[in-house]
KOLVEX-178815 format. One record per residue (C-alpha): residue in one letter; x, z, y. Coordinates in steps of 0.2 Angstrom, whole numbers, padded with zeros to 4 digits, always signed. Layout:
<sites>
aXZY
...
</sites>
This chain:
<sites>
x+0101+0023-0072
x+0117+0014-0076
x+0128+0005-0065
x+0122-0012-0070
x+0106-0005-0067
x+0112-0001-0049
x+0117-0018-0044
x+0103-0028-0054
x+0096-0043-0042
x+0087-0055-0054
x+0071-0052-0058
x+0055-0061-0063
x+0043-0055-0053
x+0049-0042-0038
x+0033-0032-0031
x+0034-0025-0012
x+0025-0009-0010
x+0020+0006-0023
x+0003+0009-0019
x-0011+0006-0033
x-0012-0014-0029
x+0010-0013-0032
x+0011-0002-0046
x-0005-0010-0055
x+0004-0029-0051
x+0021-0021-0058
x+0012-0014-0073
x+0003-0029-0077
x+0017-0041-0075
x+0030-0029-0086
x+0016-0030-0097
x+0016-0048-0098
x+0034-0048-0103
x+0041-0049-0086
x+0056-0042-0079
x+0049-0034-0065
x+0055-0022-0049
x+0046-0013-0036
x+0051-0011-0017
x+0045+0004-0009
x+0052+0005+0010
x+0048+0023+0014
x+0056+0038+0003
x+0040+0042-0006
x+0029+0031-0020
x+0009+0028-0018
x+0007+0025+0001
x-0012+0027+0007
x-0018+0026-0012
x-0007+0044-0015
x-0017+0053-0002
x-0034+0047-0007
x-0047+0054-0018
x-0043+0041-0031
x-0059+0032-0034
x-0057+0015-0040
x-0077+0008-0039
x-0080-0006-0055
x-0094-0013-0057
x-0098-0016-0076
x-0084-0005-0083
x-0085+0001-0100
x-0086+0020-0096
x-0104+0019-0088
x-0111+0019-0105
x-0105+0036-0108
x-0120+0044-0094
x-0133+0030-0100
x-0130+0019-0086
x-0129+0000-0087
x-0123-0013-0075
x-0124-0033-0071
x-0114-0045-0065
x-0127-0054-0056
x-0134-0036-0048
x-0114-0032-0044
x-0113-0050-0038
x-0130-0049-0027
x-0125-0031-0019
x-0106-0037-0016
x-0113-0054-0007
x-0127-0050+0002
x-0117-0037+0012
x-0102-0047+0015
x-0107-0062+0025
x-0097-0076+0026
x-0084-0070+0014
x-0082-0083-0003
x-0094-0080-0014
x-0080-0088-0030
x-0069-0070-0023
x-0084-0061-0024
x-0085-0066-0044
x-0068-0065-0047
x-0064-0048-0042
x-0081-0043-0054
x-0073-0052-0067
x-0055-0043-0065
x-0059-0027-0061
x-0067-0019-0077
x-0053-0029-0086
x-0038-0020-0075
x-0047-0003-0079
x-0048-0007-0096
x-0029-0013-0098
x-0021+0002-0086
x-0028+0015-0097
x-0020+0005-0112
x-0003+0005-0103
x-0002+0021-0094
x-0009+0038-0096
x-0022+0037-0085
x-0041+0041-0091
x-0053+0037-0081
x-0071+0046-0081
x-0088+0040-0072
x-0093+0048-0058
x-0111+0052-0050
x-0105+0043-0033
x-0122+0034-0029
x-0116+0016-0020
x-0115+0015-0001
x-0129+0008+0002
x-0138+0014-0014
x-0158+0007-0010
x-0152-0010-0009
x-0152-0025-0023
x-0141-0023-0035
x-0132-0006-0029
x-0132+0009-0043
x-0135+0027-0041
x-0118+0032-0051
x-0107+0026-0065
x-0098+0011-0054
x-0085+0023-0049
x-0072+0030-0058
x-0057+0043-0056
x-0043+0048-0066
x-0045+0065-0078
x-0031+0078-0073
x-0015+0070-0081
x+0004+0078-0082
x+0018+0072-0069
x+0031+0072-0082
x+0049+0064-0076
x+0040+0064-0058
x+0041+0084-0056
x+0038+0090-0046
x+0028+0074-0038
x+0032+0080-0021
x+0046+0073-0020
x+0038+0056-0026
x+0024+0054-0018
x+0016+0057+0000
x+0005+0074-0001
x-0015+0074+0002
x-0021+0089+0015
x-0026+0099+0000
x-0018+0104-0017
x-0023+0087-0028
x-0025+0097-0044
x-0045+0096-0043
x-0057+0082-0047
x-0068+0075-0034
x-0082+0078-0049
x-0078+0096-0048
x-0074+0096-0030
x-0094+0091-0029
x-0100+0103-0042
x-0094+0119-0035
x-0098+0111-0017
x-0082+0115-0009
x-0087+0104+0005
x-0100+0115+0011
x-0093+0133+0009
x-0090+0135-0010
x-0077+0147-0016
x-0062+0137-0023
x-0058+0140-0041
x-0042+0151-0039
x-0037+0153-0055
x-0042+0134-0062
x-0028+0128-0047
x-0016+0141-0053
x-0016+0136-0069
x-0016+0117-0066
x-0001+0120-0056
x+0006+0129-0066
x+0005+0114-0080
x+0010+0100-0067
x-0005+0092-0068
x-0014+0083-0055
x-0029+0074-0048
x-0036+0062-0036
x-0024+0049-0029
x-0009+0057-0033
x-0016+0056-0052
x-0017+0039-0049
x-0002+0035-0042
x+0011+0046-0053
x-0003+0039-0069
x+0003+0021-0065
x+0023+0027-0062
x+0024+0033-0078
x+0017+0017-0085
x+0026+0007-0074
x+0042+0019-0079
x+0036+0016-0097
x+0035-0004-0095
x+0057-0004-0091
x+0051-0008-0072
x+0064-0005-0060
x+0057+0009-0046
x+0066+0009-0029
x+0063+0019-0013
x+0071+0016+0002
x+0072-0004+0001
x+0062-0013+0013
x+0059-0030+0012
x+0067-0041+0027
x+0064-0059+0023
x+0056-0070+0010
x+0067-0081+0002
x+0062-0101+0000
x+0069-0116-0008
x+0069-0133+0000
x+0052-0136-0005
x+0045-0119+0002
x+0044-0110-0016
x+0047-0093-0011
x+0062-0088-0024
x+0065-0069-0020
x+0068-0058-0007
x+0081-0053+0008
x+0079-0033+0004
x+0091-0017+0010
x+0098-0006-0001
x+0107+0010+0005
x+0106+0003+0025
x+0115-0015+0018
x+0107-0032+0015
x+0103-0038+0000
x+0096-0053-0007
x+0086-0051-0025
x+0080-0068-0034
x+0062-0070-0041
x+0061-0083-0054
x+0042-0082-0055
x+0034-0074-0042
x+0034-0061-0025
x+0019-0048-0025
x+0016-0041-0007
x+0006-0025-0009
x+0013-0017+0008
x-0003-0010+0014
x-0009-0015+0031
x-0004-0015+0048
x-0012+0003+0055
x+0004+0010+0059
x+0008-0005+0071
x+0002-0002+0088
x+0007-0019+0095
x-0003-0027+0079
x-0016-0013+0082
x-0019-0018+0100
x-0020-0036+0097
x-0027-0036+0083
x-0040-0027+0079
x-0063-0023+0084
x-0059-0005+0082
x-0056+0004+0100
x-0039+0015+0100
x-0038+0020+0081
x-0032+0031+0072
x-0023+0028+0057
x-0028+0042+0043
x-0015+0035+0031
x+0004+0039+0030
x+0015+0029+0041
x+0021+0016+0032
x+0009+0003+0032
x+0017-0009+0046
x+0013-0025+0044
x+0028-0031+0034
x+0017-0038+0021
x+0008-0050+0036
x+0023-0054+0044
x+0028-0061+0026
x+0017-0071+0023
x+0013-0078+0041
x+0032-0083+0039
x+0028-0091+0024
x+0014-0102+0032
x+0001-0091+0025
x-0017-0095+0031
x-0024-0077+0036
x-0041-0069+0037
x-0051-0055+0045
x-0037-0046+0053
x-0048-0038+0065
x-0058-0028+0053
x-0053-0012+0045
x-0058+0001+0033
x-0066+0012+0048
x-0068+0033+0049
x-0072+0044+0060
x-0056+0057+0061
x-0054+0072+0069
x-0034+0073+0076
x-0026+0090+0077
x-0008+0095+0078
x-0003+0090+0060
x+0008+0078+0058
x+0015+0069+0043
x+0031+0075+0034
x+0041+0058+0040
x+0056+0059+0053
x+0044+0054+0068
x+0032+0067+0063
x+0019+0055+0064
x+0000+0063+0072
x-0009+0065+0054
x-0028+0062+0057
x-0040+0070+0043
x-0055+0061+0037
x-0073+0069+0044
x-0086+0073+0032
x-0094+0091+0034
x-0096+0087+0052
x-0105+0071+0050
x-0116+0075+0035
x-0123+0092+0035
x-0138+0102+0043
x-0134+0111+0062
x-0124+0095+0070
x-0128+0079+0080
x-0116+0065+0087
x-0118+0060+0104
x-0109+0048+0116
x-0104+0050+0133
x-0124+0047+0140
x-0129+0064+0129
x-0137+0051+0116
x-0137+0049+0098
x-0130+0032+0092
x-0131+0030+0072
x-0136+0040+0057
x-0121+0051+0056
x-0120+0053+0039
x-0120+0035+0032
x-0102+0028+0026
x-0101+0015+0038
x-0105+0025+0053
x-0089+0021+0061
x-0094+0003+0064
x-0105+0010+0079
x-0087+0012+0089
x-0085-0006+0088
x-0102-0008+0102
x-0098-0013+0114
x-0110-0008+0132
x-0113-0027+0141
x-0114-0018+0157
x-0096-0010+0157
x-0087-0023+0145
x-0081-0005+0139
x-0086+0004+0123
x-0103+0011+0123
x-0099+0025+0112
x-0084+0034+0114
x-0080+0045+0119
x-0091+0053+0106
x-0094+0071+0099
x-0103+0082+0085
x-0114+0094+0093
x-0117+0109+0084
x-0122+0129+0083
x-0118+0146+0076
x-0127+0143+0060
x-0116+0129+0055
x-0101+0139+0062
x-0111+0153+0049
x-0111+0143+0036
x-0098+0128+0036
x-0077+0123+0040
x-0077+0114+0059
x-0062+0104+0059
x-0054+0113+0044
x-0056+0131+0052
x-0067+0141+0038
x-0082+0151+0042
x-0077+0166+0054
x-0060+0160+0061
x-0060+0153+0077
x-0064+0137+0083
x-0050+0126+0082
x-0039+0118+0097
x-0049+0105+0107
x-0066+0115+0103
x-0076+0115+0117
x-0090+0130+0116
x-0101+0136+0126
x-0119+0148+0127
x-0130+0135+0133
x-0129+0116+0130
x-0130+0112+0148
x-0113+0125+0149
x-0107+0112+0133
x-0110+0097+0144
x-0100+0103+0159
x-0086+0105+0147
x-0086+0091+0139
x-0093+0078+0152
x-0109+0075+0142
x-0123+0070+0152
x-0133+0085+0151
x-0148+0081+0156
x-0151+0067+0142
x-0140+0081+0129
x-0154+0092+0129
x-0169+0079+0130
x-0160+0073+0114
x-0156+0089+0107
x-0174+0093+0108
x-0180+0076+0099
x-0170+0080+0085
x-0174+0098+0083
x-0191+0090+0082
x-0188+0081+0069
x-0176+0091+0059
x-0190+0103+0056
x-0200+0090+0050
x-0188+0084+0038
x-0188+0069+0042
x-0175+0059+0056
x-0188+0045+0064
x-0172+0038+0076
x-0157+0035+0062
x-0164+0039+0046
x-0151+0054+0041
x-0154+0060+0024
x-0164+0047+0018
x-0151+0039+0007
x-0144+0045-0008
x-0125+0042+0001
x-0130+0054+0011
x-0138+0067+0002
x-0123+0065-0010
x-0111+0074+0004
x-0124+0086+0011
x-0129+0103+0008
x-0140+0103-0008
x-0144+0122-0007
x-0148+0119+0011
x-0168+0117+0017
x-0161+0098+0020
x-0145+0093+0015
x-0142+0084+0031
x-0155+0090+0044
x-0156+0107+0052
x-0161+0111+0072
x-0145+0114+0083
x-0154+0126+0093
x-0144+0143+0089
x-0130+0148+0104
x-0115+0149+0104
x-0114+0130+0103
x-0098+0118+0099
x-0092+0102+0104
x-0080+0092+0092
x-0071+0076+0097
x-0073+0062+0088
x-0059+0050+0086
x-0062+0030+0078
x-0049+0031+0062
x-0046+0020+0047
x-0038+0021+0030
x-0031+0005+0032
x-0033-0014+0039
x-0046-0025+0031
x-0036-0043+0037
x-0022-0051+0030
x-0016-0067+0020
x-0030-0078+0011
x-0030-0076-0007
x-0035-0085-0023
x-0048-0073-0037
x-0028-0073-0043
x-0021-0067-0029
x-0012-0081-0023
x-0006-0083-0006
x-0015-0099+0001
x-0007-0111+0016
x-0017-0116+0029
x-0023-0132+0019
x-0030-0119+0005
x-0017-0124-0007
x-0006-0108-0015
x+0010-0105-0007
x+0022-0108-0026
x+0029-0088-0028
x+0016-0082-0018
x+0006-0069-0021
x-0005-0053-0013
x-0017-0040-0018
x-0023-0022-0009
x-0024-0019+0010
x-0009-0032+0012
x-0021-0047+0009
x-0039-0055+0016
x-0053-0043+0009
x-0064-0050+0000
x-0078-0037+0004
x-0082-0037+0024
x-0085-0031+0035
x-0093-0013+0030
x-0087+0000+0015
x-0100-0003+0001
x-0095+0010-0011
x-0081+0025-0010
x-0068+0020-0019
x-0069+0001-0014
x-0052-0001-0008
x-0044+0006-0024
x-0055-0007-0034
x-0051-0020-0026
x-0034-0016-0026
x-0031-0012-0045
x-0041-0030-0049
x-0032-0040-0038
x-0017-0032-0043
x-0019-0033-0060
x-0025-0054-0059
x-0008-0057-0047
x+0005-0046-0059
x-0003-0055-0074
x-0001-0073-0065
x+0014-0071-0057
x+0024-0067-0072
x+0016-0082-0082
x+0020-0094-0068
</sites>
């Protein structure tokens, strides 16, 4: 890095944020023959996309050929529109239009290759939905100048050097030995996986593409010409003010606004969540665009979880309560959730589970579902992790258990009478192999994260003592709401007309897919097709 290089304020296009929606804009736009800069605000590259598992889902991409599997835009257009109510329909068709072409382009710029996964859709029984192929993930790649990626990137809960395809082959989710000397080796090569992949993949094309990488530099103000173009940016670099000129174009990618509790509080369905991301999604990118005259959309949706909060913490300077995403105890056989009444309230293992915390009980005005907790009994402490505490260790801290569920319900403050009647009713039906109140299992989504070498992959009594009681707490991965956008990401006024110089893509704008998760891996594909349409546009403006 020169020194000319150091005090560079004149740009073409100036991107705000470095997850996959920034970084896939950058790339596109460098690409495109822009001069082109990134603004990262924290210290660390890839925000929520780096701690991730990476899946971008793209419908019709050219890689589901290589399992025999075929797509169409009007089954991709049906699934995406009958599940999103109210959304545009024309948003709907021009993020299937983009994203097999952003795929298609970041593998020809960058080093990422991406492989099909068996990843069954969301809602995989439905028109127009696919049993695999529609998502993809990138194939281990080296870090290169971004060694060790530490230092770059924000860190999953785990070592990202496996696959999610071979995270699922060797069944680590439900008690499969971790292949010791493949992470040894792949360490030992600096390669990496899953979002990390992802995000250091699209670095080094970004890197490759002459675009100017910057941590450290959060964005203050939007800079507008008399007739409201928006020109540039008021930035900081090293703690001083800074203002950077955009001759065709500013692409917010900021993420959301989880990590702001006032904006959480007023904002948002969800009842005291939990963010699950790093914390640097805090509204900057809305407050932006609103300052801009942005018209903004479905800011109180989110891109819900149930969590299970510990004592980690992320490695920022606030050491910030890291929540981790529940899987095991959702989805496989031996567990149950139940609310405060002692009754279940939705099939447990289904992705958008998590909307159930949003009910509200018209009797109270108060949420009718939490507090709420996974029920469970030695053989799933026999068998499976509990709240990342292997089999054979002991419960982790804020574990309730107890010899007898009516012990359990004193403990927790479960209504014990109606825990054991439902207790008993689901026994009943877990032998049977069949779940008559919620439907557990009877999806491919769900039988995709159970225990296939279990009886039933998600059905097995709770009847064994000692039993456990696990809180759990309403998260997201980020914020659904946020400026309106055109299918080429530009930011819209309130009249509908683009904002000139405008433009958004990822968590930091209106998704066009609400208010449920349709596929895993949907965030990331909206976020690299929208990223890649307002990267391309903005440097052609």
């Amino acid at each position: 890095m020169t020194a000319a290089d150091q005090e560079s304020t004149d740009y073409d296009v100036i991107v705000v944020g470095s997850g996959a929606a920034g970084l896939t804009a950058a790339l596109a736009a460098a690409r495109s023959g822009a001069t082109v800069t990134v603004l990262e605000a924290s210290g660390r590259f890839g925000g929520t996309t780096s701690v991730s598992g990476g899946q971008v889902w793209i419908p019709g991409n050219d890689h589901m050929a290589e399992i025999g599997e075929q797509d169409s835009t009007a089954d991709a257009r049906a699934y995406c529109a009958d599940h999103s109510p109210g959304r545009d329909p024309a948003l709907i068709d021009a993020f299937i239009d983009a994203a097999p072409v952003a795929v298609r382009e970041i593998e020809r710029h960058s080093p990422i290759r991406f492989t099909p996964m068996d990843t069954p859709d969301s809602l995989a029984e439905h028109p127009g939905a696919r049993l695999r192929g529609r998502n993809l993930e990138p194939a281990p790649l080296e870090t290169g100048p971004f060694t060790p990626w530490e230092e770059w990137t924000w860190s999953p809960p785990y070592p990202a050097v496996l696959t999610n395809a071979e995270v699922a082959g060797l069944k680590l989710i439900s008690g499969g030995a971790p292949p010791m000397d493949l992470i040894g080796q792949r360490m030992r090569d600096s390669l990496v996986t899953l979002g990390v992949g992802l995000v250091v993949g699209l670095l080094r094309g970004c890197r490759d593409a002459g675009v100017r990488l910057e941590r450290g530099c959060p964005v203050r103000e939007l800079v507008r010409s008399g007739t409201g173009v928006v020109t540039g940016v008021v930035t900081e670099r090293e703690g001083r003010p800074l203002t950077m000129s955009a001759r065709h174009g500013v692409v917010l990618a900021t993420g959301g606004f989880e990590h702001d509790e006032a904006m959480r509080r007023m904002l948002l369905d969800l009842p005291d969540p939990v963010p699950a991301s790093p914390p640097v999604s805090k509204g900057d990118g809305l407050r932006l665009a609103a300052s801009a005259g942005a018209m903004l959309g479905h800011l109180s949706e989110s891109w819900c979880w149930p969590v299970i909060v510990g004592k980690a913490t992320w490695d920022d300077e606030q050491a910030t309560p890291r929540a981790d995403l529940m899987i095991a105890e959702r989805a496989l056989p031996h567990t149950i959730w139940v609310n405060a009444a002692g009754r279940r309230f939705v099939n447990e293992a289904a992705h958008n589970c998590a909307l159930a915390f949003t009910e509200t009980d018209p009797a109270t005005g108060r949420p009718r579902n939490l507090p709420a907790y996974v029920i469970g009994d030695a053989r799933y402490r026999e068998r499976y992790a509990l709240a990342g505490a292997p089999p054979g260790e002991p419960a982790p801290e804020g574990v309730v258990t107890a010899d007898s569920l009516g012990e359990l319900a004193v403990g927790t403050g479960i209504d014990a009478e109606a825990l054991q009647a439902t207790v008993r009713a689901f026994n009943t039906d877990a032998a049977s192999g069949v779940d008559t109140a919620f439907g557990r299992g009877e999806g491919a989504y769900d039988r995709g994260i159970g225990d296939g070498d279990a009886a039933h992959p998600n059905l097995g009594t709770v009847e064994r003592p000692p039993f456990f009681a696990l809180p759990v707490r309403t998260g997201m991965v980020g914020t659904k709401g946020g400026p309106c956008t055109d299918g080429d990401g530009r930011v819209l006024d309130w009249s509908g007309v683009p904002i000139a110089g405008l433009f958004a893509a990822g968590n930091a704008a209106d998704s066009v897919i609400g208010p449920g998760i349709l596929s895993s891996g949907m965030t990331l594909g909206l976020a690299v097709a929208f990223g890649w349409r307002a990267g391309t546009v903005a440097a052609g403006r």
